[in-house]
C-alpha positions in Angstrom: 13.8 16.6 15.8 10.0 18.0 16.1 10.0 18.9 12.5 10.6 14.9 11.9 8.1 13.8 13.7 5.7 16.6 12.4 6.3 14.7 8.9 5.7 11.4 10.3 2.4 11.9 11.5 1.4 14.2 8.7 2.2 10.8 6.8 0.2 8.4 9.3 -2.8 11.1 8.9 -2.3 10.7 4.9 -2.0 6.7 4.6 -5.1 6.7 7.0 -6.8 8.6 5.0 -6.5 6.5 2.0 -7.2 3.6 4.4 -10.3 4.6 5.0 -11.5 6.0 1.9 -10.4 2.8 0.3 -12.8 0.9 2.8 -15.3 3.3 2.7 -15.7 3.3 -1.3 -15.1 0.2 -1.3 -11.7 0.1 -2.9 -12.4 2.9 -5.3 -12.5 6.5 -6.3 -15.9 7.1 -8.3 -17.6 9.8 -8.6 -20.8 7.9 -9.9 -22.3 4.4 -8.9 -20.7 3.7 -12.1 -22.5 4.3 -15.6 -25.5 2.4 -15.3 -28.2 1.8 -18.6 -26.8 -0.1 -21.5 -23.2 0.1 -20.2 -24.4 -2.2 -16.8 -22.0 -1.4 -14.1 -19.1 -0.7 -16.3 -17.1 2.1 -13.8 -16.2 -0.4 -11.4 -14.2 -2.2 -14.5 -10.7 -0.2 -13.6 -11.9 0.7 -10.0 -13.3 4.1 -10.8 -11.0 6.6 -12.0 -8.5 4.4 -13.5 -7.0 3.7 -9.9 -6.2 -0.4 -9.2 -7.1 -1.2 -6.1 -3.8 -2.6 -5.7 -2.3 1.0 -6.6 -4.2 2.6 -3.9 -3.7 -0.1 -1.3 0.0 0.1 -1.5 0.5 3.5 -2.1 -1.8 3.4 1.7 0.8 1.0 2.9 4.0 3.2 2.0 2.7 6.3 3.6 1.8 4.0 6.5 4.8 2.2 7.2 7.0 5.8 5.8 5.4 7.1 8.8 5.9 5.1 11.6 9.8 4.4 10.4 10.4 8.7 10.4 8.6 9.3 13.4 11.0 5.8 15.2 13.7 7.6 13.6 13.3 11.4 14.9 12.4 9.7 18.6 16.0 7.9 18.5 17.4 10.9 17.9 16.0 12.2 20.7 16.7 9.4 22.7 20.3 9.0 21.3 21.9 12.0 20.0 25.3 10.7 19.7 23.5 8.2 16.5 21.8 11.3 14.9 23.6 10.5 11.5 22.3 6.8 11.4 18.6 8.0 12.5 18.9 11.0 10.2 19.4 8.9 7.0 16.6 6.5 8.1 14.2 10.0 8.6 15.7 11.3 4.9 15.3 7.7 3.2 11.9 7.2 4.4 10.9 10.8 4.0 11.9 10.8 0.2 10.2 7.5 -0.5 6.8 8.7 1.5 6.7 10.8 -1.9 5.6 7.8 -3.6 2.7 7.4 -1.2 1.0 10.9 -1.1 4.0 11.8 1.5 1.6 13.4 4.0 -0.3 15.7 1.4 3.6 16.6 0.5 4.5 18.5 3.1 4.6 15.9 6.1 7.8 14.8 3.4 9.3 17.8 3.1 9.4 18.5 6.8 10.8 14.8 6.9 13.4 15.8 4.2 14.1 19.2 6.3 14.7 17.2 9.8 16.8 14.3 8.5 19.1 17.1 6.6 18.7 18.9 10.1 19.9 15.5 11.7 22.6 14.8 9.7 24.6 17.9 10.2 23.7 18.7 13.9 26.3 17.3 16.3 25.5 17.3 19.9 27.0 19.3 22.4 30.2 17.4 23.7 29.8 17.6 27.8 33.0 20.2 29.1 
């Protein structure tokens, strides 16, 4: 199931992403060194734009792991067709959950959608 593992990594790209721009920034999203003068450093109180860094971090850590389970999930297909409907609802579960974590800027999630549906009503050809 290419489209499958198209979404997969479009979601590995997206949680690394966030991975590194939350090490990069430093754990937030400002788009000032905070506000300075009378204030003192007073943008890093919510970690920037209103994002916790805990937010960030685990909304990294369910693209991540969203992922690596769709793109496990579209190679057993591939490696076992006769399972397609157990490895199809593991690519559809994971692909609608990777929506919570930016999902592959969205559309890594709705190929993930598209190729666990795919997966769950293709049958394999029966050997004659």
């Amino acid at each position: 199931m290419v489209l499958s593992i198209i979404g997969g990594t479009l979601m590995l790209l997206g949680g690394s992403m966030a991975l590194m721009m939350l090490t990069y920034h430093d754990g937030g999203f400002e788009m000032m060194d905070g506000f300075g003068g009378m204030m003192g450093d007073y943008g890093h109180v919510m970690g920037g734009l209103g994002f916790p860094y805990g937010i960030v971090s685990g909304l990294m850590l369910v693209s991540l792991v969203s992922g690596v389970l769709v793109i496990v999930g579209a190679v057993m297909i591939n490696i076992h067709p006769s399972q397609s409907s157990t490895w199809g609802i593991v690519v559809l579960v994971f692909s609608v959950i990777s929506f919570v974590g930016v999902g592959g800027f969205v559309i890594g999630a709705v190929l993930g959608v598209v190729g666990g549906v795919l997966a769950l009503t293709w049958r394999p050809k029966s050997k004659a």
